[in-house]
C-alpha positions in Angstrom: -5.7 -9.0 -36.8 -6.5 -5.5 -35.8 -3.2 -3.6 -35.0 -3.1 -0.9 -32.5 -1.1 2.2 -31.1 0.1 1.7 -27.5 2.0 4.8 -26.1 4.0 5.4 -22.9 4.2 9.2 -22.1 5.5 9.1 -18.9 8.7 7.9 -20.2 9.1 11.6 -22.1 6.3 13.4 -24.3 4.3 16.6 -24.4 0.5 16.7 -25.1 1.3 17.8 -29.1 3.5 14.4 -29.4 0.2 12.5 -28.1 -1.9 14.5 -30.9 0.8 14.0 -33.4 0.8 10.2 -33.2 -3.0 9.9 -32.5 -3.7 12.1 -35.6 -1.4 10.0 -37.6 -2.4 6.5 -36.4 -6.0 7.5 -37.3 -4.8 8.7 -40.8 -2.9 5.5 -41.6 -5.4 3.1 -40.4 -4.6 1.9 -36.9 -7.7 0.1 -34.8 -7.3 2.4 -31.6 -4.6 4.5 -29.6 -4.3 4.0 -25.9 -1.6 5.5 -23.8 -0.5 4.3 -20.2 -1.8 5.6 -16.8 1.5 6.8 -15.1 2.9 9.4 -13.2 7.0 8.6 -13.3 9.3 7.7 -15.8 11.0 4.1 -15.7 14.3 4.6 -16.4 14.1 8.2 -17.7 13.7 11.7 -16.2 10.4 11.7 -18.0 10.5 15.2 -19.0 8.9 17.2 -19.5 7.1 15.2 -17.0 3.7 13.3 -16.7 0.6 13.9 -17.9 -3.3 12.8 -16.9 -4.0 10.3 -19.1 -7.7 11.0 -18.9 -7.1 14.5 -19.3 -5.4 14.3 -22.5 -7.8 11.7 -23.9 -10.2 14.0 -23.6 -8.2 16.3 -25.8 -7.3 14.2 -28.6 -10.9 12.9 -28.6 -11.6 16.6 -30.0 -9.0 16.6 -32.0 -9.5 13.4 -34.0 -12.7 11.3 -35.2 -12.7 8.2 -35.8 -10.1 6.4 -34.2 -10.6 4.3 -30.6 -9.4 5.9 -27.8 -8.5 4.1 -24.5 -5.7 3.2 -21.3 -3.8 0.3 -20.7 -4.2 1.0 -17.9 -5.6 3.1 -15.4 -4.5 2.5 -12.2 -7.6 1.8 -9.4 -5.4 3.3 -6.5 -5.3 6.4 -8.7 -9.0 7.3 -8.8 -12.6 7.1 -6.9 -14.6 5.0 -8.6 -17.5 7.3 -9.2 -15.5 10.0 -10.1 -13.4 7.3 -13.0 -16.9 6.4 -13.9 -17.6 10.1 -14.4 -14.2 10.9 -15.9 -14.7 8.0 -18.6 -18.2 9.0 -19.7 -17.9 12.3 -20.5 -14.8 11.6 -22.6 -16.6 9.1 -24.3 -19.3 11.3 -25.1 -16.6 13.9 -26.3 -15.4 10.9 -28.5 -18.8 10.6 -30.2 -18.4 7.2 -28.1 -14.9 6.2 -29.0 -13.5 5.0 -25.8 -12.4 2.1 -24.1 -11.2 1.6 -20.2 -8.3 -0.4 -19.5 -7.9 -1.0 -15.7 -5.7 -2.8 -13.4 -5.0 -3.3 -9.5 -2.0 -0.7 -9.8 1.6 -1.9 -9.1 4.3 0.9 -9.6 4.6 1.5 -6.2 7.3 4.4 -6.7 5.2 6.6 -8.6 2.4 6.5 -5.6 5.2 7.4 -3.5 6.5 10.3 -5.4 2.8 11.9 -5.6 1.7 11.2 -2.4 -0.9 8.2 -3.5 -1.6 5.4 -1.0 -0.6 2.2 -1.6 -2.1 -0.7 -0.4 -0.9 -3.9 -0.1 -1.8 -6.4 -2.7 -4.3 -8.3 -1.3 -6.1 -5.2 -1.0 -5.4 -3.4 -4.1 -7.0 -6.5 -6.2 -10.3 -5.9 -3.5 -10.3 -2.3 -4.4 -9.9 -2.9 -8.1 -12.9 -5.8 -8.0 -15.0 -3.5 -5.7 -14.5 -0.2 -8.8 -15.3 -2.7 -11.4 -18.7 -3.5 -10.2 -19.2 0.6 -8.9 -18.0 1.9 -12.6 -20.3 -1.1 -14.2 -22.9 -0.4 -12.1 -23.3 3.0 -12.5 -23.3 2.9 -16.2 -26.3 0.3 -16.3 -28.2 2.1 -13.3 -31.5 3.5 -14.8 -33.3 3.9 -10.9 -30.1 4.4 -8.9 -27.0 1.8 -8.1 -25.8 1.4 -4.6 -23.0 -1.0 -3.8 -22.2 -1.4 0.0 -18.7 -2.6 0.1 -15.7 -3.0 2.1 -13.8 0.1 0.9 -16.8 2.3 -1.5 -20.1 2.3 -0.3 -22.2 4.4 -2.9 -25.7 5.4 -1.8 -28.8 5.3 -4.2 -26.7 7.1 -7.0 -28.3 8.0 -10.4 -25.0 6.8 -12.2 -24.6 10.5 -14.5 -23.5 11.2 -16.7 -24.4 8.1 -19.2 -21.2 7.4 -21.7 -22.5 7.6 -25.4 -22.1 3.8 -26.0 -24.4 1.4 -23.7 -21.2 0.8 -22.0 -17.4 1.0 -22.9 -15.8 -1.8 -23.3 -13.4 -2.8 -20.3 -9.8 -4.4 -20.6 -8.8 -6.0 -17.9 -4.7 -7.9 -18.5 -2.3 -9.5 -16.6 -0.5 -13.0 -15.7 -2.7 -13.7 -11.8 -3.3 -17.3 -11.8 -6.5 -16.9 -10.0 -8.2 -13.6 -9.3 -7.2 -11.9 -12.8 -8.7 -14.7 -14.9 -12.1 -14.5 -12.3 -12.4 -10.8 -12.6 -11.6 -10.8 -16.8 -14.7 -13.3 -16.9 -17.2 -10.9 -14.8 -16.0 -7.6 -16.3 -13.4 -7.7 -19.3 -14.9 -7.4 -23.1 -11.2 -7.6 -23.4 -8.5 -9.6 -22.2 -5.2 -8.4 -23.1 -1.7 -9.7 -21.7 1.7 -7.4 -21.9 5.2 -8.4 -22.8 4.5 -12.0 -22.8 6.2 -14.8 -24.9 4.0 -17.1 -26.4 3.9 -19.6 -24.2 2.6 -17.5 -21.6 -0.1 -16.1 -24.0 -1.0 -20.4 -24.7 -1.3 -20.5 -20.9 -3.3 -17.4 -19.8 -5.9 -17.3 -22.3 -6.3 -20.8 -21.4 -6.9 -20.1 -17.7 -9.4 -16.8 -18.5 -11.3 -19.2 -21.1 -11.5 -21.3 -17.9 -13.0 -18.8 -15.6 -15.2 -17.7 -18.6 -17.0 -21.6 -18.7 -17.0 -21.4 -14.4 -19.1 -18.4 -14.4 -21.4 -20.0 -17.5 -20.1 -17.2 -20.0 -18.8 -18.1 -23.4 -15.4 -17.7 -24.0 -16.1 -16.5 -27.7 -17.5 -13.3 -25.7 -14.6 -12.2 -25.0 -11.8 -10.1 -27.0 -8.3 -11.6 -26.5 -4.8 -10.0 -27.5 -1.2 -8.9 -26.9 0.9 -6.0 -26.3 4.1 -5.7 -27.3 6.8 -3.1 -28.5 7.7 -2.0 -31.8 10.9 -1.9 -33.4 10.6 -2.7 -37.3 13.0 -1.3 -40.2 13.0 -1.7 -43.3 16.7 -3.4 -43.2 19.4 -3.9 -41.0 20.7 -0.4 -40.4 16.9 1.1 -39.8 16.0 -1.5 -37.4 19.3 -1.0 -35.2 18.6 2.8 -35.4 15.0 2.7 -34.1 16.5 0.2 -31.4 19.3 2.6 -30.4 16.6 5.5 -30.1 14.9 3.6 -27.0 17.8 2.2 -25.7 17.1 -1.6 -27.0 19.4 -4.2 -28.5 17.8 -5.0 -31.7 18.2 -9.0 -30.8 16.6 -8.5 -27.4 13.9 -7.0 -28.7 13.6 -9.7 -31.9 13.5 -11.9 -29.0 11.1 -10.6 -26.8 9.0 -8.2 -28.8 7.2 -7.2 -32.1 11.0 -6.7 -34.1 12.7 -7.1 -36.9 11.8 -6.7 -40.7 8.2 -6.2 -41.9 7.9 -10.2 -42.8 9.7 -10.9 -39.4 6.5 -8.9 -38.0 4.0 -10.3 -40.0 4.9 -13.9 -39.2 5.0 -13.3 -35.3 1.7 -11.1 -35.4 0.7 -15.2 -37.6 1.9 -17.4 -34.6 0.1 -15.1 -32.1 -3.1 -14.8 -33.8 -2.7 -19.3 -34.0 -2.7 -18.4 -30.0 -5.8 -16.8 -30.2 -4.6 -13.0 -30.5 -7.3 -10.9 -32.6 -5.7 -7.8 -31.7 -1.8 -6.5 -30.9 -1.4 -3.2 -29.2 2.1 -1.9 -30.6 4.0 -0.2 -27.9 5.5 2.7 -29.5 8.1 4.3 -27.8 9.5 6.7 -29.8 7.0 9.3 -30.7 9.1 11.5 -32.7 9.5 8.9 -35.0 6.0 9.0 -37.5 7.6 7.4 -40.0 7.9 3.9 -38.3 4.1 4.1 -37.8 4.2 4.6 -41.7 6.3 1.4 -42.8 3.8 -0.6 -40.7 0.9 0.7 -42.2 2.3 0.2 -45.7 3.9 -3.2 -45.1 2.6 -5.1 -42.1 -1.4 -3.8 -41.8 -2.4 -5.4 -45.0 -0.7 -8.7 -44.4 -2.3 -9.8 -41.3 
């Protein structure tokens, strides 16, 4: 099981808290660190306020080198497609071709609100998002020139520069849709990933994306499959409820619901999810001050699953 660094920005962190936590997840080990797409808090001021998540990428691509880099996710009503496709290939050739794109339909609709982004309803949103998968895909392959004629993009005999250093980023695509996630993860996704799910729901989604991977004549087997889900792990009692207390969590909730509890309480939930199918967990990480909890899983959860 490849563990992971998931972080959440817009609920409160400065660029240097992003390169802190990057530079340290590299140091100890982690598979990748991803950070959201957002541009307002949830239940925060947020301050000192938002920042571009491709933006900063692009930064800590610079300032580390060897660890994965990537969103979960980029919103589609955020960004053209050609200009995303732009955006994500020049910071993977910053990367030395570290990065990954995460991207979803978009469904925060306060956030769009506050910064003036339209938002469509969702029948359209998931036609947008299909529509930028196959422009962003497309003009990455492109060697004579892509054009896609579409509903919403049309793109006209485009050379699809710059190229991204890898042949082509791998592309998460996540989510609980019955029917137009699964059909979109088997066309698009190298990876598809589900957030703040119980296991149950992980049994049932995989199985449905497995599904739409066999109706479109793709193995299953192609695809990368895993969870997100926060952290909260101490070392006893009193260290678990503290980290709890610093995101505002009770520490049974989040046994309950998310990657809690005591190292071997971790390493036996990370076991019944990788029986699901899970190859990698993305640990939401919501206090970034806090380097040290990074440091107890590195030392006593990495090496045992």
């Amino acid at each position: 099981m490849e563990l992971r660094i998931f972080t959440e920005p817009q609920q409160g962190a400065t660029y240097d808290d992003l390169i802190a936590v990057a530079q340290e997840a590299e140091r100890l080990g982690f598979g990748a660190f991803f950070r959201s797409d957002h541009y307002l808090g949830m239940g925060t001021d947020g301050l000192p306020g938002p920042s571009d998540a491709w933006i900063t990428l692009a930064g800590i691509a610079r300032e580390t080198s060897t660890i994965r880099l990537g969103t979960m996710m980029t919103s589609a009503t955020f960004r053209l497609p050609g200009p995303l496709a732009i955006s994500v290939a020049n910071v993977d050739q910053m990367s030395g071709g570290r990065v990954e794109l995460g991207i979803g339909a978009g469904w925060f609709q306060e956030e769009h609100t506050k910064y003036g982004i339209p938002f469509p309803n969702t029948g359209e949103r998931f036609d947008r998002f299909e529509e930028q998968l196959a422009i962003i895909t497309g003009l990455w392959a492109t060697d004579s020139g892509f054009t896609h004629e579409g509903e919403h993009y049309q793109v006209v005999d485009s050379p699809g520069l710059p190229k991204p250093t890898q042949a082509k980023p791998p592309i998460l695509i996540g989510g609980v849709g019955k029917k137009r996630t699964p059909e979109l993860a088997a066309r698009y996704a190298d990876e598809f990933n589900l957030p703040f799910v119980d296991e149950a729901t992980t049994r049932t989604q995989f199985q449905r994306v497995r599904e739409a991977c066999e109706a479109q004549d793709r193995d299953p087997a192609t695809m990368r499959w895993s969870n997100a889900l926060v952290l909260c792990a101490g070392s006893d009692e009193a260290e678990l409820e503290r980290r709890a207390a610093a995101i505002g969590r009770d520490k049974d909730e989040l046994r309950e619901n998310g990657l809690a509890g005591t190292p071997q309480e971790v390493v036996d939930k990370i076991g019944r999810y990788a029986e699901l199918g899970a190859e990698r967990l993305y640990l939401q990480v919501l206090d970034l001050s806090d380097l040290d909890h990074l440091r107890l899983v590195a030392r006593d959860v990495m090496p045992k699953v």
